[in-house]
Phi, psi and omega in degrees: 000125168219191339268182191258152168224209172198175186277143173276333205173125181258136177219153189192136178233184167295321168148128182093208189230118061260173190257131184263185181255137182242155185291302186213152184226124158312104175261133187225194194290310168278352151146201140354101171299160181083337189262155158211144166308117185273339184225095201271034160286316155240347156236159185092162170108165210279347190267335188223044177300323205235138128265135175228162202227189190190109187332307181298304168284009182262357180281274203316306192289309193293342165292336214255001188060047152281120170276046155306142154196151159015095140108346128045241175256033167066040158269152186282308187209139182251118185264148194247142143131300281188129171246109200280335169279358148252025156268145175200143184321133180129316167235172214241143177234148205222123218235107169043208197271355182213000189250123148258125171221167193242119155317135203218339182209164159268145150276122178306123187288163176197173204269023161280341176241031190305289198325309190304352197250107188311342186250005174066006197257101174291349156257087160251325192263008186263136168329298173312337201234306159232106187310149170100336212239355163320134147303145178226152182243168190230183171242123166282121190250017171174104183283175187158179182282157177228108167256163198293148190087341167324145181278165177231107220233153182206114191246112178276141167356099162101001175288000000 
């Protein structure tokens, strides 16, 4: 399994966004104990328990004069580490000593997080537009806890 990362930051809210940063997270079937979703129509649910995101594109967009940071644009866990732009549904990560997930979608961006983008134009972070800078939801397939410095290990489709 390669290549390794590690966690950056666990976030979590009452529901919307921004997401706040936690010490340590309980991952369960259903995603983040403590977190909850405001619109389950398009978040939540066993296929989109968890969205995760990646520390390096949230750096690049703040190069970029974005007021962007970590939990944000509503991710669960900020990934470090990791080459986020061959993640794709489909492969599995494996979060400290106990947590497994399967990527299951890129998440769409929507104009709720319009703010976080100095040009409001939130698909910057859309797959379709620019590949690579997506936010992603998982599946949990065996929860447990994560705190921020856990390695992050990724077994691609079909290893």
């Amino acid at each position: 399994m390669t290549p390794t990362g590690r966690v950056a930051q666990i976030n979590v809210s009452s529901g919307g966004v921004p997401k706040l940063p936690v010490p340590v997270g309980e991952v369960t079937i259903a995603g983040l104990t403590g977190d909850r979703q405001r619109n389950l129509k398009f978040h939540g649910g066993c296929d989109r328990a968890l969205c995760l995101w990646s520390l390096e594109v949230i750096e690049l967009l703040q190069q970029e004069g974005h007021p962007i940071a970590p939990g944000s644009v509503g991710e669960n866990l900020t990934l470090a580490g990791l080459d986020w732009a061959s993640l794709a549904p489909g492969a599995q990560l494996y979060l400290g000593d106990q947590v497994q997930l399967q990527i299951t979608d890129y998440a769409i961006p929507c104009r709720t997080i319009m703010r976080w983008f100095s040009d409001r134009r939130f698909s910057r972070i859309s797959q379709k537009h620019h590949p690579g800078s997506s936010r992603l939801y998982a599946r949990v397939l065996q929860g447990g806890w994560v705190k921020p410095g856990d390695r992050a290990l990724v077994e691609a489709k079909g290893e």
